[in-house]
ZAPA-792832 format. One record per atom (N, C-alpha, C): chain; x, y, z. Coordinates in Angstrom, 1 decimal. Layout:
# ZAPA-792832
 cadena     px     py     pz
      A      X      Y      Z
...
END
This chain:
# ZAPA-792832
 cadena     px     py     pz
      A  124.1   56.8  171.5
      A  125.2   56.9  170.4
      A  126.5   56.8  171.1
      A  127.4   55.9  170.2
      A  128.7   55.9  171.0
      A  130.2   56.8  169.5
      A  130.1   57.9  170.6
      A  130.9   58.8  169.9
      A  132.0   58.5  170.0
      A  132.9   57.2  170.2
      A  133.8   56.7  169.8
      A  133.4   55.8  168.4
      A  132.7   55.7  167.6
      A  132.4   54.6  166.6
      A  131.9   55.0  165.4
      A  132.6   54.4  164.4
      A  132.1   54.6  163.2
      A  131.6   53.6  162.5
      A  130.7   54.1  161.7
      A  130.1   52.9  160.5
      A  131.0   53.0  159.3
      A  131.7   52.0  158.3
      A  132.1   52.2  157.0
      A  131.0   52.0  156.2
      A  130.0   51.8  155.9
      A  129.2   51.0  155.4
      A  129.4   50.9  153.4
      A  129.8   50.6  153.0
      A  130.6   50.3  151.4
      A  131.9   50.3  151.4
      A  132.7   49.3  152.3
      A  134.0   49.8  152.8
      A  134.9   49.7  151.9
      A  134.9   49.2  150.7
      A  135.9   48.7  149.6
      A  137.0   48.3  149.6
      A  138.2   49.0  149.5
      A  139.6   48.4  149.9
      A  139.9   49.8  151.2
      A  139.0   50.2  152.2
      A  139.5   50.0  153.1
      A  140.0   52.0  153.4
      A  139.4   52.6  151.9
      A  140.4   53.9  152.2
      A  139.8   54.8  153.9
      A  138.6   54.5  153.3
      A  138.1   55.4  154.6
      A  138.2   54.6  156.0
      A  138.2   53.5  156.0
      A  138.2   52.9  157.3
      A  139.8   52.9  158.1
      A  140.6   53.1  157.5
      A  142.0   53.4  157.7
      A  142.3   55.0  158.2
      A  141.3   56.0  157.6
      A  141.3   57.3  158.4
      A  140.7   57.5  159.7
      A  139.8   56.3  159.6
      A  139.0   56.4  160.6
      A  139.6   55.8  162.1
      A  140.2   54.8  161.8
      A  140.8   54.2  162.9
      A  142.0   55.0  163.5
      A  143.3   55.5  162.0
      A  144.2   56.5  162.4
      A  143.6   57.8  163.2
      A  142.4   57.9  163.2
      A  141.7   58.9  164.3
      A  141.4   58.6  165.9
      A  141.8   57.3  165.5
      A  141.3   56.5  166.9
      A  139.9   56.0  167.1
      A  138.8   56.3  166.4
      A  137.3   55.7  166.4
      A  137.6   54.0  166.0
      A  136.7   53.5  166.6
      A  136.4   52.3  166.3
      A  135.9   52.1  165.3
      A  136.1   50.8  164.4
      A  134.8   51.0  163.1
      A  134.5   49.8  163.0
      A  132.9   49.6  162.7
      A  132.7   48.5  162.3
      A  132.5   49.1  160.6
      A  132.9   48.0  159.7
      A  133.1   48.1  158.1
      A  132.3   46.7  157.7
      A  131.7   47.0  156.4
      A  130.9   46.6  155.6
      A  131.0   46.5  154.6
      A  131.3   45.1  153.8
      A  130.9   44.9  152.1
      A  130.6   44.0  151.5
      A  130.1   43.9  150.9
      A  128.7   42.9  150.2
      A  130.1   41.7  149.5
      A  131.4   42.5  149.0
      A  132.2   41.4  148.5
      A  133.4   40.9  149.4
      A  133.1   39.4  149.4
      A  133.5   38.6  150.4
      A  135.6   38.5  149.9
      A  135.9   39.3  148.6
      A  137.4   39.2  148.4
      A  138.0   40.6  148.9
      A  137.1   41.6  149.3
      A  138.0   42.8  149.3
      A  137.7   42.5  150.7
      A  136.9   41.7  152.2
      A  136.7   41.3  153.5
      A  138.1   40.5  153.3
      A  138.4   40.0  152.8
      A  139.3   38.7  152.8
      A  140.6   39.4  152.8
      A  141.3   40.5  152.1
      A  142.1   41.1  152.1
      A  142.2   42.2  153.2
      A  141.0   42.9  153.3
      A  140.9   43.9  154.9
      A  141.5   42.9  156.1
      A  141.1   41.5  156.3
      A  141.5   40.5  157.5
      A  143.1   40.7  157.3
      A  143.8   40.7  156.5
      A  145.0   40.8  156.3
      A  145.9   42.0  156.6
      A  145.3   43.0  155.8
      A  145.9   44.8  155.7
      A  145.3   44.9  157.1
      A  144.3   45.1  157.9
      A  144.0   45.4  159.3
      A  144.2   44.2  160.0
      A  145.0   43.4  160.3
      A  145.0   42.8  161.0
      A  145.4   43.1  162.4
      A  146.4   44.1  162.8
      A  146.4   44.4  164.0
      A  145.0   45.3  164.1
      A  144.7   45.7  163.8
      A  143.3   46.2  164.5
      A  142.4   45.8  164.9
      A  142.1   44.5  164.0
      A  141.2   43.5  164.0
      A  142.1   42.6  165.6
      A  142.7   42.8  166.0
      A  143.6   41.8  167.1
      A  143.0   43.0  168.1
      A  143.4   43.7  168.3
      A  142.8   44.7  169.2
      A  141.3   45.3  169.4
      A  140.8   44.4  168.4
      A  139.2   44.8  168.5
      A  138.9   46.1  168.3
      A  139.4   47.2  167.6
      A  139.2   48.5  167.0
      A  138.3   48.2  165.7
      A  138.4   47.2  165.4
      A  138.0   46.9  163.8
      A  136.9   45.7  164.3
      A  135.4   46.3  163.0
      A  134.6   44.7  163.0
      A  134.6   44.7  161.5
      A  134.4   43.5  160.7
      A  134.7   43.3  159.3
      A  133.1   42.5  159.4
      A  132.6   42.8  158.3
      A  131.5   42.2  157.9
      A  130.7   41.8  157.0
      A  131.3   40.9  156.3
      A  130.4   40.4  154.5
      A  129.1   40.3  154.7
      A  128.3   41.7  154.4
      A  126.5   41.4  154.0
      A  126.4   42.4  153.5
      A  125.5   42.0  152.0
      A  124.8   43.2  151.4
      A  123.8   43.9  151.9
      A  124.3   45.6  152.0
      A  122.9   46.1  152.7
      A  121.7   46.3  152.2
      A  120.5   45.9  152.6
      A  118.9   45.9  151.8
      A  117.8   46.5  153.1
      A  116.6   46.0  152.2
      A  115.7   46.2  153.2
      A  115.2   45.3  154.0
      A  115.9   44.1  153.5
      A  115.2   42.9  154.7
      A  117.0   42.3  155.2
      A  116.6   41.7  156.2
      A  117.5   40.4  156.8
      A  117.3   39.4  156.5
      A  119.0   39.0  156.7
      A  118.9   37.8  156.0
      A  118.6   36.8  154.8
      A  118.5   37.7  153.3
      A  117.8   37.0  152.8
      A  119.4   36.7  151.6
      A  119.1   36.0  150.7
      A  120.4   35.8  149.9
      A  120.0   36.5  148.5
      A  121.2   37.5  148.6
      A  120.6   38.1  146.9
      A  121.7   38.2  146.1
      A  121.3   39.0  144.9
      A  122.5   38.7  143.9
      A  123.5   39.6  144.1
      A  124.1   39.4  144.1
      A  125.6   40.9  144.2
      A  126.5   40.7  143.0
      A  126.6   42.1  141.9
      A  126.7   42.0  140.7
      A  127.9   42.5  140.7
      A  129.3   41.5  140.9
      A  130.6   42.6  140.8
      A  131.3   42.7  139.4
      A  131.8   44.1  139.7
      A  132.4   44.3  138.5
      A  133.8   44.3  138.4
      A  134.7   44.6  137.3
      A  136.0   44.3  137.3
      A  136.3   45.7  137.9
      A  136.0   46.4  137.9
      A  136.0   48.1  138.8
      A  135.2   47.9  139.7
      A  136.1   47.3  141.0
      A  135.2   46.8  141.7
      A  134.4   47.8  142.9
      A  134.7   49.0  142.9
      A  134.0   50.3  143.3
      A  132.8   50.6  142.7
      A  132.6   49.9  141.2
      A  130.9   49.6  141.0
      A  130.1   48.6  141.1
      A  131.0   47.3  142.0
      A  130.2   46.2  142.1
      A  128.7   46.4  143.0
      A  127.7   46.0  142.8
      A  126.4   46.8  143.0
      A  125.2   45.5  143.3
      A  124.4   45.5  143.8
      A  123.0   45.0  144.3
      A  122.5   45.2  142.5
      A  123.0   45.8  142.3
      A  122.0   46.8  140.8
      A  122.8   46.1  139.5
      A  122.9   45.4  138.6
      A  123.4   44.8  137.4
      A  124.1   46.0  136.6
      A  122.9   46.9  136.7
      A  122.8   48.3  135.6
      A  124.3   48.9  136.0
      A  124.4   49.4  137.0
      A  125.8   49.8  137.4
      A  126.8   48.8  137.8
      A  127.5   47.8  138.0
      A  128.2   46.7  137.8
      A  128.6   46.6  136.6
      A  127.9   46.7  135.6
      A  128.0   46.8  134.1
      A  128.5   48.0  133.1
      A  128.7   49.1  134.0
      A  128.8   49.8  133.4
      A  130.3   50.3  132.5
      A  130.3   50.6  131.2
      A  131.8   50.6  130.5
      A  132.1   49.3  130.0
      A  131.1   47.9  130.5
      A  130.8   46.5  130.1
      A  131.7   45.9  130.8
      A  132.0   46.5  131.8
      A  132.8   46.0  133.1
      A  132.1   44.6  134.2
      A  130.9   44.3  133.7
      A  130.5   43.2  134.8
      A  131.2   42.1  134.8
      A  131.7   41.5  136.0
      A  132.5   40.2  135.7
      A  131.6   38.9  136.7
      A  130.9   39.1  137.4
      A  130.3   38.0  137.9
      A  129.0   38.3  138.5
      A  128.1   37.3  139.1
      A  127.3   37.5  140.3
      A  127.3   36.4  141.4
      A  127.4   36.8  142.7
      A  127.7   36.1  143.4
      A  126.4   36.1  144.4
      A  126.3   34.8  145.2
      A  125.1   35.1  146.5
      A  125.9   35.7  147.5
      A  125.1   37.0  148.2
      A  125.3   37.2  149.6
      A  124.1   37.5  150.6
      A  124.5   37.5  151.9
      A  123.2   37.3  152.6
      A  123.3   38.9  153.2
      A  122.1   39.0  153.0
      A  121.4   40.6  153.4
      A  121.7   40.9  154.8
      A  121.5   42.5  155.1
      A  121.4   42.9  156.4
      A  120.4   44.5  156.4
      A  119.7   45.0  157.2
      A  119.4   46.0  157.5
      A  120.4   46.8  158.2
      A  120.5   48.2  157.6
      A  121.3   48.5  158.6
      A  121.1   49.0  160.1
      A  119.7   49.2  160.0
      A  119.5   49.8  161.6
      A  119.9   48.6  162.6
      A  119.4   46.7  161.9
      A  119.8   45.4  162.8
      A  121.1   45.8  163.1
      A  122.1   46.1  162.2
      A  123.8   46.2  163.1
      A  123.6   47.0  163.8
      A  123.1   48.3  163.7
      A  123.1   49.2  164.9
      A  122.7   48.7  166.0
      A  121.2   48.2  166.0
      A  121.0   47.3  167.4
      A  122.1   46.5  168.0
      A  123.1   46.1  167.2
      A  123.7   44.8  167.4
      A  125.1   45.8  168.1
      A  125.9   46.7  167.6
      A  127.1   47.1  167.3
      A  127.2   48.2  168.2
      A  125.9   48.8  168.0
      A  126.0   50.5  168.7
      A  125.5   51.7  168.0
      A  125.0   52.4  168.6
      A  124.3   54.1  167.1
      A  125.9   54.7  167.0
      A  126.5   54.5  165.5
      A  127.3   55.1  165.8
      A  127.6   57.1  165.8
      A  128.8   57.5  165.9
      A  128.9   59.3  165.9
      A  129.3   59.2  164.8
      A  129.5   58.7  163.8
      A  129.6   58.5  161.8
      A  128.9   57.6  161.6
      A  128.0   57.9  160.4
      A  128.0   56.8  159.1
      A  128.2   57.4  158.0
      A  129.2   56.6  157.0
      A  129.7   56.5  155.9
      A  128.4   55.6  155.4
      A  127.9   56.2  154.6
      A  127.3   55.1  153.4
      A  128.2   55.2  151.7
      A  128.0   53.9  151.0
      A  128.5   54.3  149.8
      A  128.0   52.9  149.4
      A  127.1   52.4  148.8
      A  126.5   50.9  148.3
      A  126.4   51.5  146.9
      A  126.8   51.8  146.2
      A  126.4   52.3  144.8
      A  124.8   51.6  144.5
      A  124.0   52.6  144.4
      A  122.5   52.5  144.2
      A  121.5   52.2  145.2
      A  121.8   51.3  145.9
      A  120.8   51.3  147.4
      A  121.8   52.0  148.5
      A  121.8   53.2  148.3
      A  122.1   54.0  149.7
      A  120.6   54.8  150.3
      A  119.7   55.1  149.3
      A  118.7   55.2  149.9
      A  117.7   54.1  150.9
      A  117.8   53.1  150.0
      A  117.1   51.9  150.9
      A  117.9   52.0  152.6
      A  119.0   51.9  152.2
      A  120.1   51.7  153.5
      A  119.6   52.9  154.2
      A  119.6   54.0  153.9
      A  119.1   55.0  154.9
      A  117.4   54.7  155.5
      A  116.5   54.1  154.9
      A  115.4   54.0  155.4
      A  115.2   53.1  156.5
      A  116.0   52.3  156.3
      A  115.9   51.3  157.4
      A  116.0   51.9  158.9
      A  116.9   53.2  158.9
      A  116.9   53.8  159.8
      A  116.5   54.5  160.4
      A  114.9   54.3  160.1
      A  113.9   54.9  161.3
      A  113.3   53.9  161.9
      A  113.7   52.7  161.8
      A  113.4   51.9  163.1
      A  114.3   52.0  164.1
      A  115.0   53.2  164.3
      A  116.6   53.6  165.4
      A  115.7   54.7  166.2
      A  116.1   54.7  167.8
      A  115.2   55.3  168.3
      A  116.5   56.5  168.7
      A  117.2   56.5  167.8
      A  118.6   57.4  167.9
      A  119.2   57.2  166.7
      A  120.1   58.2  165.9
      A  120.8   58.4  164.7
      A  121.9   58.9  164.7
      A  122.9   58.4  164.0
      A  124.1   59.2  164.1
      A  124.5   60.5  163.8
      A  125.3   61.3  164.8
      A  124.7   62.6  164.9
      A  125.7   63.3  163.2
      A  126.6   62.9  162.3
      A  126.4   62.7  161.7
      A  126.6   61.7  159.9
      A  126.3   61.9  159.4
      A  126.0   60.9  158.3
      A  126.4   61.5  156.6
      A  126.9   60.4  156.2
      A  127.1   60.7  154.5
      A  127.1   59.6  153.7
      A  125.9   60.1  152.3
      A  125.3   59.1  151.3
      A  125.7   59.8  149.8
      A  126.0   59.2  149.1
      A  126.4   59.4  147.5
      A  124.4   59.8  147.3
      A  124.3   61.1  146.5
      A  123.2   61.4  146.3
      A  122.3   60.6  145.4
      A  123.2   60.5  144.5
      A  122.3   59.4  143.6
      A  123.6   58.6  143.0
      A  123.2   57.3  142.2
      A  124.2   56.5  141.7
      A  123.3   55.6  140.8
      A  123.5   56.3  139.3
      A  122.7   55.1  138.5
      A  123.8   54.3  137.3
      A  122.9   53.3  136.3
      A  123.7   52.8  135.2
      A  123.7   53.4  133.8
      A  124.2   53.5  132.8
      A  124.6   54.1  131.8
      A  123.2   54.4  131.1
      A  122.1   53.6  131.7
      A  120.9   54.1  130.4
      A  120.2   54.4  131.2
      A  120.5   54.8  133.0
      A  119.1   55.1  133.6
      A  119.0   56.8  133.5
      A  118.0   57.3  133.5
      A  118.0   58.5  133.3
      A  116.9   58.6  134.9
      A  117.2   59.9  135.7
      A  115.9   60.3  136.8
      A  115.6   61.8  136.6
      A  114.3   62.0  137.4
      A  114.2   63.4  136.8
      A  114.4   64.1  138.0
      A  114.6   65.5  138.1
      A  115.0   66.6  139.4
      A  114.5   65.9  140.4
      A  113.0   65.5  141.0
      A  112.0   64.7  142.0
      A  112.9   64.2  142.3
      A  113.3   63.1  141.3
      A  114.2   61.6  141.9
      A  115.6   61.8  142.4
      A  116.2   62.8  141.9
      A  117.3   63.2  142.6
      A  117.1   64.1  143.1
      A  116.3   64.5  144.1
      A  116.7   65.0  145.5
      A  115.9   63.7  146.7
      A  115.6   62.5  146.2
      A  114.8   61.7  147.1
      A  115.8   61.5  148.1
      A  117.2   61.0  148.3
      A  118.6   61.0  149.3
      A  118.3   61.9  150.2
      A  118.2   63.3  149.9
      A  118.0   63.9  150.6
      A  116.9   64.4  151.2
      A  115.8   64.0  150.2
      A  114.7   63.9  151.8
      A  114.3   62.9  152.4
      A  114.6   61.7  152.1
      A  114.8   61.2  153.1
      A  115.6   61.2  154.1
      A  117.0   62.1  153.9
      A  118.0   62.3  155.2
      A  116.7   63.5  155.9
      A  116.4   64.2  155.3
      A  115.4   65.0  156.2
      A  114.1   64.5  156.9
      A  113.4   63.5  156.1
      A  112.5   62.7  157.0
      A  112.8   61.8  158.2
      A  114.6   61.2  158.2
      A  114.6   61.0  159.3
      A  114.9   61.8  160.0
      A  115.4   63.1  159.9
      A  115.9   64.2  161.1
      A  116.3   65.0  161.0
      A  117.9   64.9  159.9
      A  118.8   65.2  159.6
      A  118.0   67.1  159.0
      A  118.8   67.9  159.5
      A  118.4   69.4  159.4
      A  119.4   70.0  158.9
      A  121.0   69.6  158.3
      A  122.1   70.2  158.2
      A  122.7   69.8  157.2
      A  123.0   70.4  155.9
      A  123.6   69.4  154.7
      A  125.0   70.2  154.3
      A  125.7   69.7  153.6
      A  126.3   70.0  153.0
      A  126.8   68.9  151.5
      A  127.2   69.9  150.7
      A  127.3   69.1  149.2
      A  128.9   68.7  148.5
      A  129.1   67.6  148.5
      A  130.7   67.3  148.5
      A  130.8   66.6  147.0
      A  131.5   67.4  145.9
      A  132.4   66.7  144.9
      A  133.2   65.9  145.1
      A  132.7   64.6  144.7
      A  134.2   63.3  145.3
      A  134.9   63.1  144.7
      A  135.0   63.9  143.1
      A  136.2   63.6  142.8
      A  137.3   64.6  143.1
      A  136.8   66.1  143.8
      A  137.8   66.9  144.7
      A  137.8   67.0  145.7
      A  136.8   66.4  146.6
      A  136.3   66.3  147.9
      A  136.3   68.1  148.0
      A  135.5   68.6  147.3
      A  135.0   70.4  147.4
      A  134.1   70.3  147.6
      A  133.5   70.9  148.9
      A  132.1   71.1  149.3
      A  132.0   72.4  148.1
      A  130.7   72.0  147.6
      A  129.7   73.1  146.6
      A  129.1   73.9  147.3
      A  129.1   75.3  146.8
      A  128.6   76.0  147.5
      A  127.7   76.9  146.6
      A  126.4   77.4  147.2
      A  124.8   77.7  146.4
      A  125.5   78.7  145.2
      A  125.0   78.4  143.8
      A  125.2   79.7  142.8
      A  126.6   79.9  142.2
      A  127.6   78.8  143.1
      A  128.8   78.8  142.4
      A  128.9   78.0  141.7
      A  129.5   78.4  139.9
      A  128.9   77.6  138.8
      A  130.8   76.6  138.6
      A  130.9   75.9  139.6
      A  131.5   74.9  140.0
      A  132.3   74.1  138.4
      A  131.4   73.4  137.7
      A  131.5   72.7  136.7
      A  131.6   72.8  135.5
      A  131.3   74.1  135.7
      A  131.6   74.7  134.2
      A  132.9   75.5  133.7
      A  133.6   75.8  135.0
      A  135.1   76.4  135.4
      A  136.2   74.8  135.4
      A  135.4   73.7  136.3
      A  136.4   72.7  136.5
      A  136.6   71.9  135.6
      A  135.8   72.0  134.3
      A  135.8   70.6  132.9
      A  136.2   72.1  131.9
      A  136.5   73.3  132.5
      A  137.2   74.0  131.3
      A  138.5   73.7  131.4
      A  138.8   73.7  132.4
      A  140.3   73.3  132.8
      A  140.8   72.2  132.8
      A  140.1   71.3  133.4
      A  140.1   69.8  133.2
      A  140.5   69.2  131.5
      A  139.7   69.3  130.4
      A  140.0   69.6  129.2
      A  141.0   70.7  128.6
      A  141.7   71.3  129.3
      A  142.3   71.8  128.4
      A  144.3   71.2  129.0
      A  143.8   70.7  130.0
      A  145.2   69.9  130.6
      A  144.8   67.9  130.6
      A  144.2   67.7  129.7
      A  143.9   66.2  129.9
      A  144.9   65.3  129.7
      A  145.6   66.0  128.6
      A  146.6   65.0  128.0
      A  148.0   65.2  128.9
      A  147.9   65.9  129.7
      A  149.3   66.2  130.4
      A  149.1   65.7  132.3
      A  147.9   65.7  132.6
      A  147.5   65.4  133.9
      A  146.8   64.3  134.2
      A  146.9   63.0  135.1
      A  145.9   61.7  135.0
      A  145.1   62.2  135.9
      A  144.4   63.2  136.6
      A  143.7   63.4  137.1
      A  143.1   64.8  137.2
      A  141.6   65.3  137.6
      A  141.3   66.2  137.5
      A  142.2   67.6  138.4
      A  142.4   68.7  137.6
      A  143.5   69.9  138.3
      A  143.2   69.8  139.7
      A  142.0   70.7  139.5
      A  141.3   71.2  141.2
      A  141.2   69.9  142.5
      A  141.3   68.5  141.8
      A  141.3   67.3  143.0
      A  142.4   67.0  142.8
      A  143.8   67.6  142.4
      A  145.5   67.4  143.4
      A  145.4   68.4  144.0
      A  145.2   69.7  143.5
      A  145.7   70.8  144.7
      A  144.7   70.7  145.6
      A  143.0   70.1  145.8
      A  142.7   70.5  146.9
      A  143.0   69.0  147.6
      A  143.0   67.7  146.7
      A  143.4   66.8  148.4
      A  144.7   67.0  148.8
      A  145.5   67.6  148.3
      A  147.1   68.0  148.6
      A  146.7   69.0  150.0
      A  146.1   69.9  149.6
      A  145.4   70.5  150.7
      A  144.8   70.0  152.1
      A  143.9   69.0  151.7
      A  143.6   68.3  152.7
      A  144.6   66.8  153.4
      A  145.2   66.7  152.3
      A  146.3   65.5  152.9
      A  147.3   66.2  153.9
      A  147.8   67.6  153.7
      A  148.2   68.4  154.9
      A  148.1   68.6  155.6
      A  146.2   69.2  156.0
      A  145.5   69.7  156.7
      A  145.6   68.3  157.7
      A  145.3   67.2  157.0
      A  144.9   66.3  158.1
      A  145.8   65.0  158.2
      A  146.7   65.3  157.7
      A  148.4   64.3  157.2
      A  147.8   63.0  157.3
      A  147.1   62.9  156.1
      A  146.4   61.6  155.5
      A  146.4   61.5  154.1
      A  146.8   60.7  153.5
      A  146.4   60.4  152.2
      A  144.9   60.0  151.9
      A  143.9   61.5  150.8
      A  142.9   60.8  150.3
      A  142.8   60.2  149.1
      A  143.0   59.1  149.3
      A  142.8   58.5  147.6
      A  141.3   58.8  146.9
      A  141.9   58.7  145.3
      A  140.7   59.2  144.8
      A  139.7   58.3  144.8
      A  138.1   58.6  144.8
      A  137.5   57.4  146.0
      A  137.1   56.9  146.8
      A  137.9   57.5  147.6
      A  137.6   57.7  149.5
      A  136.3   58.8  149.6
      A  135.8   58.9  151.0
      A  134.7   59.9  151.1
      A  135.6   61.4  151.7
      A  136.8   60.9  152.6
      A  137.8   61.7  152.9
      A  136.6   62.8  154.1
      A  137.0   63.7  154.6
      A  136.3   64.6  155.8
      A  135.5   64.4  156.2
      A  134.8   64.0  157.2
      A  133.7   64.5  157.7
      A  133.2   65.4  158.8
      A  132.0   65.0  159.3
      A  131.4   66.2  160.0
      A  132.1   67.6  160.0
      A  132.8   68.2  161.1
      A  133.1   69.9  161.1
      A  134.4   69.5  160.6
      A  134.9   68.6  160.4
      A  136.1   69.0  159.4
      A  136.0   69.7  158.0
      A  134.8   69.1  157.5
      A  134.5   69.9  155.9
      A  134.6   71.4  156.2
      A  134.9   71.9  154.9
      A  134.6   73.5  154.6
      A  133.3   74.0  154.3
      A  133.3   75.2  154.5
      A  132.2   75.9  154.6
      A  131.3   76.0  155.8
      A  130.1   76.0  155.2
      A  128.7   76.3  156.6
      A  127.7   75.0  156.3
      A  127.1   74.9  157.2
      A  125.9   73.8  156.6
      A  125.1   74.7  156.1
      A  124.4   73.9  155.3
      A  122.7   74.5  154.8
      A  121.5   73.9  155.5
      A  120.8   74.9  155.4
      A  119.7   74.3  155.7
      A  118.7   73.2  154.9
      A  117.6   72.8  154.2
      A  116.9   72.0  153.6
      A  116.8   72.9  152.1
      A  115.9   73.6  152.4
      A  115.9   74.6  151.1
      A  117.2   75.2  150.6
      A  118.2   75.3  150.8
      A  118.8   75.6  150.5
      A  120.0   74.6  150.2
      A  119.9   73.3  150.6
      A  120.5   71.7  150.3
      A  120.1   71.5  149.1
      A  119.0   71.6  148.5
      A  117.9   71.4  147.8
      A  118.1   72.5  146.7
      A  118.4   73.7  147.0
      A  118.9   74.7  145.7
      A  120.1   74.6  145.2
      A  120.9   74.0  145.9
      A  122.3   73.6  145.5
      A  122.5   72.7  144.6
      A  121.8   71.5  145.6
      A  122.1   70.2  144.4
      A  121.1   69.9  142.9
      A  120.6   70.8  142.9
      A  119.6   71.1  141.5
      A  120.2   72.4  140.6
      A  121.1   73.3  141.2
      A  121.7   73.8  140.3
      A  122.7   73.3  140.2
      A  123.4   72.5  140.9
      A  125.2   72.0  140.5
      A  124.6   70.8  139.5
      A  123.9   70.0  140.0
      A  123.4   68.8  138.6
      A  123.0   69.6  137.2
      A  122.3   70.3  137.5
      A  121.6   70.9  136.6
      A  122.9   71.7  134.9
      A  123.6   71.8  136.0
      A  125.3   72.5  135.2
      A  126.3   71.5  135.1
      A  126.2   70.1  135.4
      A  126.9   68.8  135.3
      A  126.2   68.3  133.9
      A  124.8   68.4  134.0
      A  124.6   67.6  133.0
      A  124.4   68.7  131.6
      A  124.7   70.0  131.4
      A  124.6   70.6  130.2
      A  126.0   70.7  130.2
      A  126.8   70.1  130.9
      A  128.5   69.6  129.9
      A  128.4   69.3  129.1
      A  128.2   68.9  127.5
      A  128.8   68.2  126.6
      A  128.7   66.9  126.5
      A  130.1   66.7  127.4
      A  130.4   65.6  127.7
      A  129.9   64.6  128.9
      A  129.0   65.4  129.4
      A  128.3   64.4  130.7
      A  128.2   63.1  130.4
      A  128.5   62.2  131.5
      A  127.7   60.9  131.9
      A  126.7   60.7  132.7
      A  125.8   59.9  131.8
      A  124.4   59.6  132.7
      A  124.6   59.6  134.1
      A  125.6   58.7  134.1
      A  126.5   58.7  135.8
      A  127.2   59.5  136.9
      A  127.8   60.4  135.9
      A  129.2   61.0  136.2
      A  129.0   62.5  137.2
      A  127.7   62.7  137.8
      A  127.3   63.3  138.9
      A  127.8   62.5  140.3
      A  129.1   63.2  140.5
      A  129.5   62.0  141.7
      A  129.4   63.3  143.1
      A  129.0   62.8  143.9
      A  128.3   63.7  144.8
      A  127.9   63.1  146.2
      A  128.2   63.5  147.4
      A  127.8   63.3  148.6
      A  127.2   64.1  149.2
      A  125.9   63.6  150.1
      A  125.6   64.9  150.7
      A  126.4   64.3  152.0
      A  126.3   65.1  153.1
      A  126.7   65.0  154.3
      A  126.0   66.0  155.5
      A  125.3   64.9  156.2
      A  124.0   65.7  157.0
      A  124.9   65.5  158.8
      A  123.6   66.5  159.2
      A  124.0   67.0  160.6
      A  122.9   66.5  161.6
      A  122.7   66.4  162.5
      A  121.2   66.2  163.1
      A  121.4   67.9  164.0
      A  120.4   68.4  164.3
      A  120.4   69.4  164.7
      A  120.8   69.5  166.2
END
C-alpha cells in the first residue's frame, strides 16, 4: 500500500480530487466521461506537470477493456453505466462508448492505494468486487450505499449488499455519512425526521438544506477547504464519531433508511449515503 496515494474513483468535476492533492497525496482520478477528463487536463494542470495527478477516461465494470454504453445526463453527477439513473427527472442527454476497466487492474498498474473514494452511481458494488483479486486493500475506503433510478425499488437484503461486501473483503470498521451534510449517523438517532422538519419549514428562504451549511461551514474550518455540495469531503480519522462494528453498521443503516423512506416526501433515490470502512 502506498500511503501517499489516493484513488478518486467517480471524480466528476474534480471536488474531491483537489482536497486530496491540497493534502499533498497523490491521486490517480477516474471518469467514465471523457468532457469533465478534458476540463480536469486544464483546472489541474500544474499537477498533472508535476505528476501528483493521473487522469483517466474508463468506465469502471467487471471486465477489461470492453466498450460499453455510458448514459450521461444533463446533471452530470448522474451520468451512469445504468440508463435508469442518467434518466432520472428526464434528464438523459446522451450515450456514449467508453472502454472498461477493473479496478483492482489500476491497482496492479498504479499502486494499493491509503484511500479509495468510490462514487460510479450504481456500479459501486461491482467496483468493489473486483477487489478481491488485490492481495492488499486500501487501508481505508468509501462507496455510496446504494444508488438507484426513479422506479427501482430494493428490499432491506439489497440495501445492505455494499456493505457486505465491504465486509467480505475485510473491511471490519464502518461508519455512516449523510452527503448531503457530510454528518456521520449515528445508531437510534432519529436523524431525518428532525432534518426534513426543519428543512421544510425554511425551504422558501434557504437554497440548501439548514444542518448542511452550518455543518460544512464547520468542516470548511476545521479543515480550511471548501466542501461543495457533492463532494465526499472527510475521510478516514478525520470523520466524527467512533467506527462501528458490522452488526452494528448494519443497525444503523436499516434504521436511518428505514426513517428516510416513511418521509412523505421520499425519493425512491433520495437515500444519499456513504458508508466509509476501516480494515482492522
Amino acid at each position: 500500500m502506498d500511503k501517499h496515494l489516493i484513488f478518486d474513483v467517480g471524480m466528476h468535476k474534480g471536488e474531491d480530487t483537489l482536497y486530496y492533492l491540497t493534502k499533498g497525496f497523490k491521486v490517480v482520478a477516474i471518469d467514465a466521461d471523457p468532457n469533465l477528463i478534458e476540463s480536469a487536463k486544464s483546472y489541474f494542470s500544474n499537477y498533472l506537470a508535476t505528476n501528483r495527478l493521473v487522469l483517466l477516461n474508463f468506465a469502471i465494470s467487471d471486465k477489461d477493456d470492453e466498450e460499453l454504453d455510458f448514459h450521461v445526463s444533463k446533471k452530470t453527477d448522474w451520468s451512469s453505466l445504468k440508463k435508469s439513473i442518467s434518466d432520472r427527472e428526464n434528464l438523459y442527454k446522451e450515450t456514449i462508448k467508453v472502454k472498461s476497466k477493473r479496478l483492482s487492474s489500476l491497482m496492479m498498474e498504479f499502486g494499493v492505494p491509503y484511500y479509495c473514494k468510490i462514487d460510479i452511481e450504481g456500479y459501486d458494488e461491482v467496483c468493489l468486487k473486483a477487489l478481491s483479486d488485490l492481495n492488499e486493500l486500501p487501508k481505508f475506503i468509501s462507496v455510496e450505499t446504494e444508488c438507484l433510478g426513479e422506479s427501482d425499488v430494493i428490499t432491506d437484503e439489497q440495501a445492505l449488499a455494499t456493505l457486505n461486501r465491504l465486509c467480505k473483503l475485510g473491511y471490519r470498521k464502518f461508519k455512516l455519512v449523510d452527503q448531503a451534510t457530510l454528518i456521520v449517523l449515528r445508531p437510534d438517532d432519529l436523524f431525518y425526521k428532525d432534518y426534513f422538519s426543519i428543512f421544510e419549514r425554511v425551504l422558501r428562504k434557504l437554497k440548501y438544506y439548514p444542518f448542511a451549511i452550518s455543518n460544512r461551514d464547520r468542516l470548511c474550518k476545521k479543515f480550511k477547504f471548501t466542501f461543495p455540495i457533492g463532494s465526499t469531503g472527510p475521510f478516514g480519522e478525520e470523520l466524527d464519531y467512533k467506527w462501528l462494528n458490522y452488526d452494528m453498521a448494519k443497525r444503523t443503516l436499516l434504521f436511518h433508511r428505514n426513517a428516510y423512506r416513511n418521509f412523505k416526501k421520499a425519493k425512491t433515490y433520495g437515500f444519499w449515503c456513504d458508508w466509509h470502512a476501516k480494515l482492522d
